[in-house]
Biopython code that builds the backbone (N, CA, C, O; Angstrom):
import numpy as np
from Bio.PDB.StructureBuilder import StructureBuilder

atoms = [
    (1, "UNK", "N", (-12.452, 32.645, -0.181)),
    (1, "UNK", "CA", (-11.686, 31.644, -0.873)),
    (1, "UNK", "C", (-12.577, 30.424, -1.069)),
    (1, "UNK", "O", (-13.311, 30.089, -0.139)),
    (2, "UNK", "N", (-12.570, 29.625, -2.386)),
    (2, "UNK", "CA", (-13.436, 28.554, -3.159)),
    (2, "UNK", "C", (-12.949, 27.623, -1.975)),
    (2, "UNK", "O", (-12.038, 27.975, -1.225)),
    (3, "UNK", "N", (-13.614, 26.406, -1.850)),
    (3, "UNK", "CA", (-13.396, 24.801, -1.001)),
    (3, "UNK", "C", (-12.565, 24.488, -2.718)),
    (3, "UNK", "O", (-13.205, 23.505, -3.090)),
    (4, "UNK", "N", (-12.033, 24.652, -3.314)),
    (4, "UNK", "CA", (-10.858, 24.250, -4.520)),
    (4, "UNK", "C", (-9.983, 24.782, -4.502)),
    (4, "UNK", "O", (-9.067, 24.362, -5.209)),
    (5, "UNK", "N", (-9.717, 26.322, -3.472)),
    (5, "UNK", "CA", (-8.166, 26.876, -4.021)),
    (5, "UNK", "C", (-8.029, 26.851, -2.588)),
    (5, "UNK", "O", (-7.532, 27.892, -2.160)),
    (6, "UNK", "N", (-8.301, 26.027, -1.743)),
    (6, "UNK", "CA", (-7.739, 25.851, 0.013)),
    (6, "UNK", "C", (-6.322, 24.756, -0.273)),
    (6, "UNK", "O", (-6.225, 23.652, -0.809)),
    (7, "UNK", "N", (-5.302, 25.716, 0.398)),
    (7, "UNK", "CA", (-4.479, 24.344, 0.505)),
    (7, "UNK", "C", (-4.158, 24.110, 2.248)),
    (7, "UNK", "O", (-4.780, 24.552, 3.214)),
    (8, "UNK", "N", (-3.283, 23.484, 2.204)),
    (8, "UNK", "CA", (-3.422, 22.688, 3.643)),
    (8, "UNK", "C", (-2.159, 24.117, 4.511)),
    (8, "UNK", "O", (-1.202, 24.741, 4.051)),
    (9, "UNK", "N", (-2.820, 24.111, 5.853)),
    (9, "UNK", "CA", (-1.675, 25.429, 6.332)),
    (9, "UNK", "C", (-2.708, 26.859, 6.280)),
    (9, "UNK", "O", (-2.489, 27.763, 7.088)),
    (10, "UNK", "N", (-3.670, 26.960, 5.419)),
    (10, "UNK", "CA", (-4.479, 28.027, 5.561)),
    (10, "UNK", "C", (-5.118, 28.055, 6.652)),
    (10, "UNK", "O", (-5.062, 26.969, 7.231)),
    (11, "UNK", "N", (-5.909, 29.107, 7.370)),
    (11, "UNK", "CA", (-6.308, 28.992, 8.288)),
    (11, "UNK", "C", (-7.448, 29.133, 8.631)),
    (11, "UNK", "O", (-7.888, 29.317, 9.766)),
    (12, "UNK", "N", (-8.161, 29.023, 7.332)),
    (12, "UNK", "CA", (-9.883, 28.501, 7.417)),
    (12, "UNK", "C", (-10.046, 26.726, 7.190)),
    (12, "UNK", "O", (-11.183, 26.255, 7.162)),
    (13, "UNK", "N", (-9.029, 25.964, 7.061)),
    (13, "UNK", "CA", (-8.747, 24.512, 7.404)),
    (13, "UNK", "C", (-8.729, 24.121, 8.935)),
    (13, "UNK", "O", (-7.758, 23.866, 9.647)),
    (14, "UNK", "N", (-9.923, 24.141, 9.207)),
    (14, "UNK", "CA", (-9.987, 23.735, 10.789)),
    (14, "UNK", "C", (-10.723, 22.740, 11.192)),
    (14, "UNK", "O", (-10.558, 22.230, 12.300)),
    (15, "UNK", "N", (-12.000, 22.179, 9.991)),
    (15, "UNK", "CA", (-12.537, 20.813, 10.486)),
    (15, "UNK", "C", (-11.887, 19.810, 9.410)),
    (15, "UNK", "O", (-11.399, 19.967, 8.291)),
    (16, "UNK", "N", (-12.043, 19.011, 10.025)),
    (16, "UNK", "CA", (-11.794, 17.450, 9.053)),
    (16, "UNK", "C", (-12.367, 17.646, 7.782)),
    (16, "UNK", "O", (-11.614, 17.274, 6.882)),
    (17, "UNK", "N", (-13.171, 17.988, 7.501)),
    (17, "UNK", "CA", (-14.241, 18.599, 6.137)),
    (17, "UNK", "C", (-13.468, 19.186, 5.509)),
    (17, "UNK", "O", (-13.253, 18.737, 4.384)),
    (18, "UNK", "N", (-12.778, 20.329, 5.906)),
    (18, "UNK", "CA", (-12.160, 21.132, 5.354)),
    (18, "UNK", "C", (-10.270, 20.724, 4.511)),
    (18, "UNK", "O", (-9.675, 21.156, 3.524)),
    (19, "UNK", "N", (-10.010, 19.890, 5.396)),
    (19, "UNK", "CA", (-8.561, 19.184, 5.429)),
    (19, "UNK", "C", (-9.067, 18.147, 3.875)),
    (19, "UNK", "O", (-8.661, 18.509, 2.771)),
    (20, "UNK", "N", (-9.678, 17.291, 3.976)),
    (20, "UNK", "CA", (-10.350, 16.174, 2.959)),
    (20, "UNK", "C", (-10.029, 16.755, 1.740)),
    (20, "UNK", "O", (-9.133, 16.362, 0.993)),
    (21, "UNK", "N", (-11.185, 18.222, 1.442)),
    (21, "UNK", "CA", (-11.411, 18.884, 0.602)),
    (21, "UNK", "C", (-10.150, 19.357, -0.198)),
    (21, "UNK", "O", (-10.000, 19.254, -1.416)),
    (22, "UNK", "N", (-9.302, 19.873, 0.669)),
    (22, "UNK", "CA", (-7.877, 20.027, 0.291)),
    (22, "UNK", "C", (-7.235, 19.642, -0.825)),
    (22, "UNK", "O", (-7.341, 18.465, -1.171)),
    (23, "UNK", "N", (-6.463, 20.540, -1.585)),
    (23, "UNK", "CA", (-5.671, 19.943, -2.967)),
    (23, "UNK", "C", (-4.334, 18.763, -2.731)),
    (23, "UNK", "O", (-4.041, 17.759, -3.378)),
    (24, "UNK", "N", (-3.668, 19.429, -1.436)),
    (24, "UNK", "CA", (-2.728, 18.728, -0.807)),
    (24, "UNK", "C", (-3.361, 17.627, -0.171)),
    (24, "UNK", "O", (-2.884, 16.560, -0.559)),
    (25, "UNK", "N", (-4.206, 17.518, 0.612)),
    (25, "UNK", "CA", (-4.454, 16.100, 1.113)),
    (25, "UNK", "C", (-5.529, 14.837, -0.296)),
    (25, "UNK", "O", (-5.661, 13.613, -0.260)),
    (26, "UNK", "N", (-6.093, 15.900, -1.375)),
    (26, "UNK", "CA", (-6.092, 14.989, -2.557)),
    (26, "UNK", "C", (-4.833, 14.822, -2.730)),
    (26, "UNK", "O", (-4.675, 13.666, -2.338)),
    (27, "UNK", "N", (-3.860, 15.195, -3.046)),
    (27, "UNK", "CA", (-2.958, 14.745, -3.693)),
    (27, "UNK", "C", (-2.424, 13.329, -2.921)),
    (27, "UNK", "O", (-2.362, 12.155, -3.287)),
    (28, "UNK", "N", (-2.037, 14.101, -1.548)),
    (28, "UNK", "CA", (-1.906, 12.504, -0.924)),
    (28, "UNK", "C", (-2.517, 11.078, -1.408)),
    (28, "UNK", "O", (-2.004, 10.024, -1.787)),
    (29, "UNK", "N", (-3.760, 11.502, -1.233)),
    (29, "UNK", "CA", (-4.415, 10.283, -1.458)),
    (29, "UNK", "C", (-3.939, 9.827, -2.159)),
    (29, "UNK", "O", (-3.209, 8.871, -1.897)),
    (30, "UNK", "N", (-4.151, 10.376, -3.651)),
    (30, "UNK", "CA", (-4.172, 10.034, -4.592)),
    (30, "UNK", "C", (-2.824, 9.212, -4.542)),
    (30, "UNK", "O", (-2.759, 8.106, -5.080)),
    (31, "UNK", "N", (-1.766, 9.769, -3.892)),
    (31, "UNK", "CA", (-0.276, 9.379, -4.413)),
    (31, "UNK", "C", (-0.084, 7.928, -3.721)),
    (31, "UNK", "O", (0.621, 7.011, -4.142)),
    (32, "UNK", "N", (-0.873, 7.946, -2.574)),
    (32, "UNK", "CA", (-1.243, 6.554, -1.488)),
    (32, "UNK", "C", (-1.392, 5.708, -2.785)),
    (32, "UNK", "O", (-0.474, 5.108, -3.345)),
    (33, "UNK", "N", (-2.758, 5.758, -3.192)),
    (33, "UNK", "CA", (-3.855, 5.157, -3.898)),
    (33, "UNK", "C", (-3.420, 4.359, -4.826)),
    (33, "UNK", "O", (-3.907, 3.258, -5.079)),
    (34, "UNK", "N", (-2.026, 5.119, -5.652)),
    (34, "UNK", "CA", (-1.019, 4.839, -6.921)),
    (34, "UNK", "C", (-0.361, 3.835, -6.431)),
    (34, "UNK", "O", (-0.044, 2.855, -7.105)),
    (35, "UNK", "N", (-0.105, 3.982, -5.254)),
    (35, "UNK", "CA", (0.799, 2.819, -5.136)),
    (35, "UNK", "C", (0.266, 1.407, -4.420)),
    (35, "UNK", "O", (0.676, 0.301, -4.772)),
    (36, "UNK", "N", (-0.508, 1.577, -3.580)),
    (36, "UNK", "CA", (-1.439, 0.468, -2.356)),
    (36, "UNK", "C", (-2.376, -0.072, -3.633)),
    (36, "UNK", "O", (-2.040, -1.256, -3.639)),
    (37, "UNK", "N", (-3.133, 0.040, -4.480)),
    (37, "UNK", "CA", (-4.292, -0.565, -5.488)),
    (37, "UNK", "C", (-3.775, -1.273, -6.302)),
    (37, "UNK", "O", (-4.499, -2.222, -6.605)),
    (38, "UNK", "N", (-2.057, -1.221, -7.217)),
    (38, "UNK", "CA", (-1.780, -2.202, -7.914)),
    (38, "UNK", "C", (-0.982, -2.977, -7.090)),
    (38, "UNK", "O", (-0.820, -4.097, -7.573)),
    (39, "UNK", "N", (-0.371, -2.795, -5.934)),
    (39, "UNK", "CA", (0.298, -3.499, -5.391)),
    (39, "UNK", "C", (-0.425, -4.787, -4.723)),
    (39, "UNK", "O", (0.012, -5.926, -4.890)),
    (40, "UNK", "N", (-1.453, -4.523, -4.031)),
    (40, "UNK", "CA", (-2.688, -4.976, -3.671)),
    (40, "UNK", "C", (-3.097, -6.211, -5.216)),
    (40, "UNK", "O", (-3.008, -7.436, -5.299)),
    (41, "UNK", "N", (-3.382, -5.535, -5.860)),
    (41, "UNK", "CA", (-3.856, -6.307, -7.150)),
    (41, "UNK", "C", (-2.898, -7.411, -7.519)),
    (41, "UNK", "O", (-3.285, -8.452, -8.049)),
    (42, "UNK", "N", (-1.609, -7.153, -7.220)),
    (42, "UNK", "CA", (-0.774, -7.922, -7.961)),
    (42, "UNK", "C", (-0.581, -9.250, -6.659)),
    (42, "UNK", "O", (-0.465, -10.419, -7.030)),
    (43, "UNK", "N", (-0.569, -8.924, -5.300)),
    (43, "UNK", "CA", (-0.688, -9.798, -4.270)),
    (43, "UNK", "C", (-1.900, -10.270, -4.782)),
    (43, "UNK", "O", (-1.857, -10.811, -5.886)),
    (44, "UNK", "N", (-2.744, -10.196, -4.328)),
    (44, "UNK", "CA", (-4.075, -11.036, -4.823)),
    (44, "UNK", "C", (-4.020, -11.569, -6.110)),
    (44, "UNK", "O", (-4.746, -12.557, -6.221)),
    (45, "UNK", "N", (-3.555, -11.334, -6.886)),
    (45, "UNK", "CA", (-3.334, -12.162, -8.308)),
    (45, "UNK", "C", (-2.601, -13.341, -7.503)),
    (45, "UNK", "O", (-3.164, -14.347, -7.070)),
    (46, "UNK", "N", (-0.859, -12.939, -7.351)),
    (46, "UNK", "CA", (-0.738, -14.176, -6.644)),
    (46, "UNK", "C", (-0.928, -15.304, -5.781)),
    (46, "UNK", "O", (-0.481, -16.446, -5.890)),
    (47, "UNK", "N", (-1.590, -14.849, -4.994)),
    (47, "UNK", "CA", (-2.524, -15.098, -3.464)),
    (47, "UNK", "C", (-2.914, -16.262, -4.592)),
    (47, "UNK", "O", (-2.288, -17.226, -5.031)),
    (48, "UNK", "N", (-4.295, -15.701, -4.864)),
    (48, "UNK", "CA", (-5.519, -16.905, -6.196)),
    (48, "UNK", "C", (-4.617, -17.642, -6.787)),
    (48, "UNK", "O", (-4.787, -18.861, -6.753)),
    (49, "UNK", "N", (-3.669, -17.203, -7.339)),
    (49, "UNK", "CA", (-2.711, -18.489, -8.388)),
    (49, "UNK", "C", (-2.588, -19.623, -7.497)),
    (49, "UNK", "O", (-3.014, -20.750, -7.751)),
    (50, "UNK", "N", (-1.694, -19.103, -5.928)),
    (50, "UNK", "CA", (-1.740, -20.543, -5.762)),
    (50, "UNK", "C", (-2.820, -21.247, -4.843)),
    (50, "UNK", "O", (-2.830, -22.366, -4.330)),
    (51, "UNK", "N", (-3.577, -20.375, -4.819)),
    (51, "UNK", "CA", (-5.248, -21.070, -4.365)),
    (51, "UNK", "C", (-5.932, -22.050, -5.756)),
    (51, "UNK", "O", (-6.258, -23.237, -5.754)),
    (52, "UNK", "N", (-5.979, -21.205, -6.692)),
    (52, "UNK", "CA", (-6.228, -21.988, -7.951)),
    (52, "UNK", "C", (-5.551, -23.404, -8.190)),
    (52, "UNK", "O", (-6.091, -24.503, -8.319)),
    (53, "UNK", "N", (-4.039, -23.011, -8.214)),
    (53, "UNK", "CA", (-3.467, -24.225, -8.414)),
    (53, "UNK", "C", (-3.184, -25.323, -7.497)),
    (53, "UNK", "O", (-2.902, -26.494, -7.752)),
    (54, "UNK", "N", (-3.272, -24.907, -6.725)),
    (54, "UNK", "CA", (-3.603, -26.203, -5.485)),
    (54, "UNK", "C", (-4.953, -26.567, -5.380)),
    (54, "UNK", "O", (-5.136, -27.720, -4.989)),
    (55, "UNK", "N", (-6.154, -25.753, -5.675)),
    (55, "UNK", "CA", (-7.527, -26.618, -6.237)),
    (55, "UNK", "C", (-7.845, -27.688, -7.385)),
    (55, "UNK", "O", (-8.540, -28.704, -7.380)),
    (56, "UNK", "N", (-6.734, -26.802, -8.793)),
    (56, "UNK", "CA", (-7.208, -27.245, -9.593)),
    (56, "UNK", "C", (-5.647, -28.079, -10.751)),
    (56, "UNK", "O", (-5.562, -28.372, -11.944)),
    (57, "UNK", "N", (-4.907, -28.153, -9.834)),
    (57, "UNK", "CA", (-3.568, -28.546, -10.590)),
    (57, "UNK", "C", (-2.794, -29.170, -9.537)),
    (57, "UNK", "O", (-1.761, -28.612, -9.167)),
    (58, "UNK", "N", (-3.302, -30.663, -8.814)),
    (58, "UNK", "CA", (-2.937, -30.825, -7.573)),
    (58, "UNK", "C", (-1.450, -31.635, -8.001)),
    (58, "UNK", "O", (-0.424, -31.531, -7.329)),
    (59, "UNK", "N", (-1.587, -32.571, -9.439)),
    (59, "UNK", "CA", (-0.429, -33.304, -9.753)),
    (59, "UNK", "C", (0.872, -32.378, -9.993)),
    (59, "UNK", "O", (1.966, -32.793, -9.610)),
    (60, "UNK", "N", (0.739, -30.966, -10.707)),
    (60, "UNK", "CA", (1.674, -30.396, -10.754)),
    (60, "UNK", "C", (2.511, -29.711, -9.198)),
    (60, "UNK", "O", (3.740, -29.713, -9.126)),
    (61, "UNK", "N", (1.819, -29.279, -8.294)),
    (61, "UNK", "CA", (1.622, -28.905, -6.824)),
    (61, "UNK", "C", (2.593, -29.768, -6.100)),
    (61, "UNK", "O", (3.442, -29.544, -5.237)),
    (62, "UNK", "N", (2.098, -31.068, -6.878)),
    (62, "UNK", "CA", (2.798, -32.392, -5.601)),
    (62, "UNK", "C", (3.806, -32.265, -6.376)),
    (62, "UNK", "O", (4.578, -32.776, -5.564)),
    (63, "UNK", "N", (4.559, -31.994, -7.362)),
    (63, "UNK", "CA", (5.891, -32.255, -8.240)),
    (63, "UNK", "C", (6.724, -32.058, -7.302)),
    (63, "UNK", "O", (6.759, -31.050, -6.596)),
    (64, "UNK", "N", (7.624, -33.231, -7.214)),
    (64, "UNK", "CA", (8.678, -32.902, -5.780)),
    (64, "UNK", "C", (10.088, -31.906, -6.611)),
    (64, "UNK", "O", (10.557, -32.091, -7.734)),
    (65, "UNK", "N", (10.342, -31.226, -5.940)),
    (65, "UNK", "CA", (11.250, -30.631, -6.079)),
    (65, "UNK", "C", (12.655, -31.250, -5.993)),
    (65, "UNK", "O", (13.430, -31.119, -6.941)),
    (66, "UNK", "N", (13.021, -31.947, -4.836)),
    (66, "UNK", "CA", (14.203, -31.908, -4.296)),
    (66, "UNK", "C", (13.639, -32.656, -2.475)),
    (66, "UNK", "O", (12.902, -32.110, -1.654)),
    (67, "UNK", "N", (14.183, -33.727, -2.399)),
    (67, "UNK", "CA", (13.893, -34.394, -1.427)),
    (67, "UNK", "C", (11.928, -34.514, -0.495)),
    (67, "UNK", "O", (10.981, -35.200, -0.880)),
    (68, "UNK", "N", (11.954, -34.111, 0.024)),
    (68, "UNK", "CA", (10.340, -33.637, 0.554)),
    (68, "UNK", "C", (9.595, -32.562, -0.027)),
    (68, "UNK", "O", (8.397, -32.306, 0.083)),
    (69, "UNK", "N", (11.079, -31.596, -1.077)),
    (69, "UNK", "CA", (10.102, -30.210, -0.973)),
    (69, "UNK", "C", (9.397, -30.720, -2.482)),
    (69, "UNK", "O", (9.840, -31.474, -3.348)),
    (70, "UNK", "N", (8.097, -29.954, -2.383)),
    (70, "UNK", "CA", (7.158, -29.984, -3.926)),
    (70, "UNK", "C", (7.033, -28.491, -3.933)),
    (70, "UNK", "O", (7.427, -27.635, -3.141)),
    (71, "UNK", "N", (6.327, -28.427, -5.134)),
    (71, "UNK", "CA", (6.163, -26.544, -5.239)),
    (71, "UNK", "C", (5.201, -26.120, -4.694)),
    (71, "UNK", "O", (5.320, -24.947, -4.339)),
    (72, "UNK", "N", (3.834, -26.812, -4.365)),
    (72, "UNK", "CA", (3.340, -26.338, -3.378)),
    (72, "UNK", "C", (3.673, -25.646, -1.848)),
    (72, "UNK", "O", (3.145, -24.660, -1.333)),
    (73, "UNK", "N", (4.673, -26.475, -1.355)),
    (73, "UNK", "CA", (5.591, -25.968, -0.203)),
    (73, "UNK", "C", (6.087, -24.493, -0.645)),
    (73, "UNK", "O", (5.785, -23.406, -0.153)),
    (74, "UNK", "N", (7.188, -24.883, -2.040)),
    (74, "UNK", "CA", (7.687, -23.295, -2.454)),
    (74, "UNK", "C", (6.724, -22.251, -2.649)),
    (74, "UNK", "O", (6.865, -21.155, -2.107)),
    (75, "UNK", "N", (5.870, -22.495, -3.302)),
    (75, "UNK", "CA", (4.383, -20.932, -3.356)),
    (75, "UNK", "C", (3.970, -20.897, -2.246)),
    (75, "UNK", "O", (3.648, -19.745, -1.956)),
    (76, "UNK", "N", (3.741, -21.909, -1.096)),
    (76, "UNK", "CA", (3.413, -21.324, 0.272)),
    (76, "UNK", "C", (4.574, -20.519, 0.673)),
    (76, "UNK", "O", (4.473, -19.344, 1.026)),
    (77, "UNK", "N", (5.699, -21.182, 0.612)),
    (77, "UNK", "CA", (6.604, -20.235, 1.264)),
    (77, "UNK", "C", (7.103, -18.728, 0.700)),
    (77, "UNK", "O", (7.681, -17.839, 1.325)),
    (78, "UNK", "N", (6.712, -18.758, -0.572)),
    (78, "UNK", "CA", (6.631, -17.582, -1.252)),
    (78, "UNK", "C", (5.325, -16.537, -0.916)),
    (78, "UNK", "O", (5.025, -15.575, -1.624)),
    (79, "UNK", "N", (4.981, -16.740, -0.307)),
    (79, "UNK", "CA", (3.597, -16.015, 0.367)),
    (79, "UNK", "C", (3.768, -15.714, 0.919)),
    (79, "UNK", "O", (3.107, -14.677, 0.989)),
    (80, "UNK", "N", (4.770, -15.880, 2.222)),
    (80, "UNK", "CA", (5.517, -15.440, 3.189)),
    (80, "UNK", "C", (6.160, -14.420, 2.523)),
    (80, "UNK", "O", (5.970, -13.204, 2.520)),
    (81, "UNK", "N", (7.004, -15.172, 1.923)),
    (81, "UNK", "CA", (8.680, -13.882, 1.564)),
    (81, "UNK", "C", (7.507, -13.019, 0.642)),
    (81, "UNK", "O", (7.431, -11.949, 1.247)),
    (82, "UNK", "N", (6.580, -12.958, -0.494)),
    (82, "UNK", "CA", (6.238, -11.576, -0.744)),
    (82, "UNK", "C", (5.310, -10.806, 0.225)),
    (82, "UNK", "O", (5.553, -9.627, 0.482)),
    (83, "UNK", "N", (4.826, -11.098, 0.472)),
    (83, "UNK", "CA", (4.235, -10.764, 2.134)),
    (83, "UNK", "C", (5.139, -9.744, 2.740)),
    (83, "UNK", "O", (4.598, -8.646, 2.870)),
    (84, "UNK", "N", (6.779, -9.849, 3.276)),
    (84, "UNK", "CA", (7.559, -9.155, 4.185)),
    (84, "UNK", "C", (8.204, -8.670, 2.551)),
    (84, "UNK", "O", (9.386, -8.850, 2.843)),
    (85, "UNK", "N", (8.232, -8.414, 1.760)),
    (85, "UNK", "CA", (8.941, -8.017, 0.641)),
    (85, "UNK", "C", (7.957, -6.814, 0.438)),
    (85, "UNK", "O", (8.323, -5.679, 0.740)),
    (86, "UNK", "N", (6.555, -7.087, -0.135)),
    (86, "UNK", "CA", (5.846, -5.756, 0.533)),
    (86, "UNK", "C", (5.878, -4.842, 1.183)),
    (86, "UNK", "O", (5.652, -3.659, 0.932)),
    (87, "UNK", "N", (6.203, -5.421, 2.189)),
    (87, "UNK", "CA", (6.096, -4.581, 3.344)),
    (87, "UNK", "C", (7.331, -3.309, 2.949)),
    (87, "UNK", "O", (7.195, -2.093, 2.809)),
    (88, "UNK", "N", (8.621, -4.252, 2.844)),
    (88, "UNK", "CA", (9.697, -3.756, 3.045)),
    (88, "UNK", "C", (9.542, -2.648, 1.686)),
    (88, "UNK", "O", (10.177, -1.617, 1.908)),
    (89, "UNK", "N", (9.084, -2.649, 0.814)),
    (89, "UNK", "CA", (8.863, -2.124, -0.532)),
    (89, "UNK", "C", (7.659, -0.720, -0.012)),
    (89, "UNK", "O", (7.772, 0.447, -0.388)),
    (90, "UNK", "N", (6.863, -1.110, 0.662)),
    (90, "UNK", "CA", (5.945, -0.039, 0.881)),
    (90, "UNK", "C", (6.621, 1.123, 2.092)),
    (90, "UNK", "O", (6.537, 2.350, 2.149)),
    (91, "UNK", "N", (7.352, 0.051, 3.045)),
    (91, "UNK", "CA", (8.102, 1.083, 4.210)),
    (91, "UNK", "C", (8.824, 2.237, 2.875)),
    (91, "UNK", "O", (8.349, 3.321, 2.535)),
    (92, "UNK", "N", (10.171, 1.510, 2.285)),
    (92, "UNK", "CA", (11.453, 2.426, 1.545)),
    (92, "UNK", "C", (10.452, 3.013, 0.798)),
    (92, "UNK", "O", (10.694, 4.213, 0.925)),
    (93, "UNK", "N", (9.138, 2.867, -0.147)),
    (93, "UNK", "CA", (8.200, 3.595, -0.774)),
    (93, "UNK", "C", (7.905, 5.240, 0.184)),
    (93, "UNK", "O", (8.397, 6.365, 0.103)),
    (94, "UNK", "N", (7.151, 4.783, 0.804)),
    (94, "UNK", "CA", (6.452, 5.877, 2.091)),
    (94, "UNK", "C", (7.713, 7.005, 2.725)),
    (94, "UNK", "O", (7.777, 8.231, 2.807)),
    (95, "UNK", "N", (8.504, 6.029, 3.049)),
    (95, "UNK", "CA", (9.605, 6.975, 3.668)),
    (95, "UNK", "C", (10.155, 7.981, 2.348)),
    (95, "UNK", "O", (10.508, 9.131, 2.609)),
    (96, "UNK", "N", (10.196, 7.512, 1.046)),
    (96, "UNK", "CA", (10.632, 8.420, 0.408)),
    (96, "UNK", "C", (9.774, 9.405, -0.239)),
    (96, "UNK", "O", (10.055, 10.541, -0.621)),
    (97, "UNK", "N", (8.536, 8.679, -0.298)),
    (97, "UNK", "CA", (7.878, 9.356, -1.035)),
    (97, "UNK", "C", (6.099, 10.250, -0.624)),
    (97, "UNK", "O", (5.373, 11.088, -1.159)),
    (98, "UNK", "N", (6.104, 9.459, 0.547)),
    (98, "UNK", "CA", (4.841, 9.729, 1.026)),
    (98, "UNK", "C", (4.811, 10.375, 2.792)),
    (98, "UNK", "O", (3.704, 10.777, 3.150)),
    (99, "UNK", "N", (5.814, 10.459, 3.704)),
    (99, "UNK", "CA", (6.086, 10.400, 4.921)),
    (99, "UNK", "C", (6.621, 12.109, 4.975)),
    (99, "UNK", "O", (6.301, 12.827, 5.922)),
    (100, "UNK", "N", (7.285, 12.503, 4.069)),
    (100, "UNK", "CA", (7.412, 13.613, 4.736)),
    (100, "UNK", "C", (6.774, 14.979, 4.418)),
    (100, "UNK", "O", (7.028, 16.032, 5.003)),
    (101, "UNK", "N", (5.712, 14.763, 3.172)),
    (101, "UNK", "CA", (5.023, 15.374, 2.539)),
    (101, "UNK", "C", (3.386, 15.217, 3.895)),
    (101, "UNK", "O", (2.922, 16.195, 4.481)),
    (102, "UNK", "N", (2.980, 14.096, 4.020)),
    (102, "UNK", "CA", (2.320, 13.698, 5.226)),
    (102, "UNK", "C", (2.402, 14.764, 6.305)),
    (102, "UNK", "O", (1.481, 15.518, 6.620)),
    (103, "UNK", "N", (3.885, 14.724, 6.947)),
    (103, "UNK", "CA", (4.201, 15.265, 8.287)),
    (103, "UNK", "C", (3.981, 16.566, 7.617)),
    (103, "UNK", "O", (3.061, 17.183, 8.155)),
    (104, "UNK", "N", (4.458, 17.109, 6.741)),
    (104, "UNK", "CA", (4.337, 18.641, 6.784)),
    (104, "UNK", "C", (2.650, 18.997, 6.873)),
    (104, "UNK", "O", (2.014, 19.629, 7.717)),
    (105, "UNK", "N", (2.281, 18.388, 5.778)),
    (105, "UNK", "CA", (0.775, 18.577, 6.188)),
    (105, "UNK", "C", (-0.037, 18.459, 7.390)),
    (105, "UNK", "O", (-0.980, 19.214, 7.625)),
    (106, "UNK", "N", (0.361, 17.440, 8.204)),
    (106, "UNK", "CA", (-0.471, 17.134, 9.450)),
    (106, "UNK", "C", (0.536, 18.664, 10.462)),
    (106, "UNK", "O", (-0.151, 18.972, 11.436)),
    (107, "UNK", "N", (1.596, 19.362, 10.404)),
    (107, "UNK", "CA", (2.192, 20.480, 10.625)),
    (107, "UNK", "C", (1.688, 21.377, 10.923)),
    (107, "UNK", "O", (1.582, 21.909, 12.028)),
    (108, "UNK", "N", (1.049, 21.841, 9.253)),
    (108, "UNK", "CA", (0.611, 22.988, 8.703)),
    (108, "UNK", "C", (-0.824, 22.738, 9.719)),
    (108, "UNK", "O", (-0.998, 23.281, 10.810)),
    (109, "UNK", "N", (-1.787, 21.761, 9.033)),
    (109, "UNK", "CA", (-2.973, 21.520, 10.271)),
    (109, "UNK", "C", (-3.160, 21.755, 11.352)),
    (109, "UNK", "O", (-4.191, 22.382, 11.596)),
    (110, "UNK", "N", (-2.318, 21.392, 12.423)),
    (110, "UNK", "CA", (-2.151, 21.009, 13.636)),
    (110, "UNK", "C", (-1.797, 21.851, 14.471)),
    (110, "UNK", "O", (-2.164, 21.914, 15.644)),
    (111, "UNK", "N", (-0.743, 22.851, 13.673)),
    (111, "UNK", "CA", (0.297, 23.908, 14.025)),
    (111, "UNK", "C", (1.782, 23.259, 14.840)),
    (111, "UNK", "O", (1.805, 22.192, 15.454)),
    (112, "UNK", "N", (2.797, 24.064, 14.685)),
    (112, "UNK", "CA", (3.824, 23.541, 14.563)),
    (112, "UNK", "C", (4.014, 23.256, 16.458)),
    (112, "UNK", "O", (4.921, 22.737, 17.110)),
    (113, "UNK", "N", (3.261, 23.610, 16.683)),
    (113, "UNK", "CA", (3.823, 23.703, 18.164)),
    (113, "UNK", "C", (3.471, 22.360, 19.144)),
    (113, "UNK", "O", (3.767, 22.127, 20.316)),
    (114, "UNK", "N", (2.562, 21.437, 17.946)),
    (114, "UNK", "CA", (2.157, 20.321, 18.621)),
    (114, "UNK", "C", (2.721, 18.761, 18.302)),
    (114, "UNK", "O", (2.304, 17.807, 18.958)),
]
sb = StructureBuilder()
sb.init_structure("model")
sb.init_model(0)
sb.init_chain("A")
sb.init_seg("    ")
for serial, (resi, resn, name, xyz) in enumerate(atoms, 1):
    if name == "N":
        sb.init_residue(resn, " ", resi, " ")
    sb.init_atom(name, np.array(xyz, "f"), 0.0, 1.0, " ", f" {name:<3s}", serial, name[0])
structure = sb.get_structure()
């Protein structure tokens, strides 16, 4: 059998080499990859915005909002909340979509008895 038509559960899959190579553990990746690289991208977009704009837009920054608060305060504190909004988005992500496809594979690998 080719290192291209191995899937995961066969039983010439016995080193780490062999698991990698895998159509099923590409796929994983890949399905990881889809989701962690723009999500990632789009935090760091925001992240820089308000690094940018607190470098380079300090009068708009200080605009008070509403008693003490300015929007600088609000985009910090929005760094927070998308921060745990992530999270919470990648947990309900994984659990539906990436967690049990995972376990079967690390299963098939491992054997069921462990």
């Amino acid at each position: 059998m080719s290192d291209t038509t191995r899937s995961a559960g066969d039983p010439e899959l016995t080193t780490y080499r062999d698991v990698q190579v895998s159509p099923d553990f590409s796929e994983l990746r890949r399905r990881f990859r889809r989701f962690v690289f723009p999500m990632t991208g789009l935090f760091l977009v925001w992240y820089f915005l308000y690094v940018l704009l607190a470098a380079y837009a300090p009068g708009f920054m200080s605009s008070r909002i509403g008693g003490n608060i300015n929007v600088a305060l609000l985009f910090g504190l929005g760094q927070f909340v998308s921060t745990f909004a992530i999270t919470m988005i990648y947990v309900r992500w994984a659990d539906r979509r990436f967690d049990a496809e995972a376990d079967r594979m690390r299963q098939l690998i491992e054997g069921a008895d462990r």
